[in-house]
C-alpha positions, 0 to 999 in steps of 0.5 A: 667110601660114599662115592664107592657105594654109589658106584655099587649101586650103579652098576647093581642098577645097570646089572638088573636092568639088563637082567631084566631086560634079557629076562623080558626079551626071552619071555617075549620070544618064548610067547611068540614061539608058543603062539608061532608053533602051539596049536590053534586049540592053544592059541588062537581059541583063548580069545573067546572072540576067535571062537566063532570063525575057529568053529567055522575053520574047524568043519570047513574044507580048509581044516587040515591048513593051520590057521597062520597059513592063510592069516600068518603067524606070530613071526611069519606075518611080521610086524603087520600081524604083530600090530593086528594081534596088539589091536585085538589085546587092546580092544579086549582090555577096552570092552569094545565089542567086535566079536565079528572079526571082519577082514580089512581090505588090505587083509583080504587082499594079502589073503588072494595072495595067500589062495595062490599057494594052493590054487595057482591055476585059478589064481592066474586064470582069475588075474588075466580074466574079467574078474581081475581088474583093478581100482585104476580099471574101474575107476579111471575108465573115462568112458564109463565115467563120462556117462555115468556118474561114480556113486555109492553103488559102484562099491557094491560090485567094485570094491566090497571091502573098501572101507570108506565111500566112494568120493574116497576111492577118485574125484572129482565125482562128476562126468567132466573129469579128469578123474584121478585116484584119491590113494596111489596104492589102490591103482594095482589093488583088485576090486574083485578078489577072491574072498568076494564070490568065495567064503573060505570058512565053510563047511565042507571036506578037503580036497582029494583026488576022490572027491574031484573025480567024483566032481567030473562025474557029477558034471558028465565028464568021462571017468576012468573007474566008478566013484560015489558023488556024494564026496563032491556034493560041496565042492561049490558051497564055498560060492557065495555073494559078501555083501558089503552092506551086511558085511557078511556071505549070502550062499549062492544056493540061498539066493533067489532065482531073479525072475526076468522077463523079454517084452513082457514074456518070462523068460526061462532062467537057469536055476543054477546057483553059480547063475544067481550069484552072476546076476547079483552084479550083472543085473538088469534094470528094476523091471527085470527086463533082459538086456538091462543094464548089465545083464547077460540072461540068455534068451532066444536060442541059448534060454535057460543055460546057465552062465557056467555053461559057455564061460569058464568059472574063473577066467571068464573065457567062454572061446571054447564053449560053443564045441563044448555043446556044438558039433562041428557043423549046424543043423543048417550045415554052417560052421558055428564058430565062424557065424557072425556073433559077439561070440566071434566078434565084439563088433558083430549085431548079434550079440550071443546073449540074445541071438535068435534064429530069425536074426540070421534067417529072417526068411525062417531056416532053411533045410538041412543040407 
């Protein structure tokens, strides 16, 4: 009699457990639907730490793409996202502050994946450009490495979202070398992505075929019917500077024009924000001389133009910028796009950036033909 009631109250043991288990499983998955499919007003706003970057989303150009789009869903982002919203329930119930929910660089980088959905011309012109080099580029160049030293600064341009220093990208950090990466998997990952001259949350309207040809009107290229510009005023606001120290985006229209100067000479800048932003990373040395370090200003006959006028915003080519302002000949009757400049040639004395007539014409111009 006793052994059958333990039996009993085995098997009532072993019905409850799964029961609840069962139980369990389906309000685990009842939760992950609703989070998965619910609105982000229902979801993502209930965690009073998501309030800051949801009010953001919600007058930015992106308000029309649900949230789990870009950052992945419940199910979509699998156990990644499923770990990232356990972390952020953890912290909560721990009291840790983080009401600035910075991305992790790995998150970023899922993120210029995600930005290829919508913007895949950009998106491949910016892999195959200047801007889409890697960690292995950059920090495995022996030659920039031999003659100058990797430091903390190199971060600032080159990996804005590295978490760590920079003994933690490569070592040795000397320049003997040989240099090798401290984490194999950083060797493909860009050091330049999308969201480091880009802020995704930022007000603004969506994009429609009005606003863009409203766009090419401001910028002087031919329309086929009127449109009023004001629908493209802020096609460019999403252009900003993250800067890696405040961990946070510096419009570009907020940065200062840099005064920059040519044997003493101010030298003439163009006041266009997408400029600014360009020399925040191309900038000259700490007197502001032109030519400097990595700066690219323009001077002598192409001073005052804007970066944006010969290279293009994401590829960085600028082989089809001299036709854009050019005729086909010079004044001087010359064909300008096969004059000896760095513009043709990378091994050309003339670099473009600083051509001067008097550099081809010492003798002065000569005559119109």
């Amino acid at each position: 009699m006793m052994k059958r009631t333990g039996s009993i109250w085995f098997w009532l043991l072993v019905k409850t457990a799964l029961f609840g288990g069962l139980f369990a499983l389906a309000a685990g998955a009842g939760s992950l639907c609703f989070f998965e499919f619910a609105p982000p007003e229902q979801t993502c706003l209930s965690c009073h730490e998501i309030r800051r970057p949801y009010d953001l989303w919600a007058q930015s150009a992106h308000r029309e793409i649900s949230c789990k789009r870009c950052h992945g869903g419940t199910l979509t982002s699998g156990l990644h996202g499923i770990r990232e919203n356990l972390n952020r329930v953890i912290a909560h119930f721990r009291d840790v502050h983080h009401d600035e929910m910075g991305l992790s660089e790995a998150q970023v980088v899922e993120m210029t994946n995600q930005c290829k959905r919508c913007h895949a011309r950009e998106f491949v012109q910016w892999r195959d450009g200047g801007h889409g080099i890697t960690y292995r580029d950059i920090f495995l160049n022996s030659v920039h490495n031999h003659t100058e030293q990797v430091n903390e600064e190199c971060l600032r341009c080159h990996g804005m979202f590295f978490a760590g220093r920079a003994g933690d990208v490569v070592e040795p950090l000397n320049i003997q070398g040989p240099w090798r990466l401290k984490d194999d998997s950083l060797a493909t990952r860009p050091v330049i992505p999308c969201l480091a001259c880009h802020q995704v949350h930022v007000a603004g309207h969506p994009f429609s075929a009005t606003a863009a040809h409203g766009e090419a009107k401001a910028e002087g290229v031919a329309l086929a019917k009127p449109v009023a510009l004001g629908e493209a005023a802020d096609r460019h606001g999403s252009i900003a500077l993250y800067s890696r120290r405040e961990k946070a985006y510096f419009a570009a229209a907020d940065l200062p024009v840099a005064p920059m100067h040519e044997h003493g000479r101010s030298v003439l800048v163009s006041p266009d924000p997408r400029q600014r932003l360009c020399v925040e990373c191309h900038a000259p040395n700490a007197f502001h001389e032109v030519g400097t370090s990595d700066d690219r200003t323009p001077v002598g006959v192409h001073e005052g133009l804007s970066c944006a006028a010969c290279h293009s915003p994401h590829s960085n080519d600028a082989r089809a910028s001299c036709s854009q302002c050019h005729p086909k000949f010079s004044h001087c009757g010359l064909d300008v796009s096969t004059m000896d400049t760095t513009a043709r040639s990378r091994q050309s004395a003339h670099d473009i950036h600083r051509l001067h007539c008097t550099d081809c014409h010492p003798g002065g111009a000569p005559k119109k033909k």
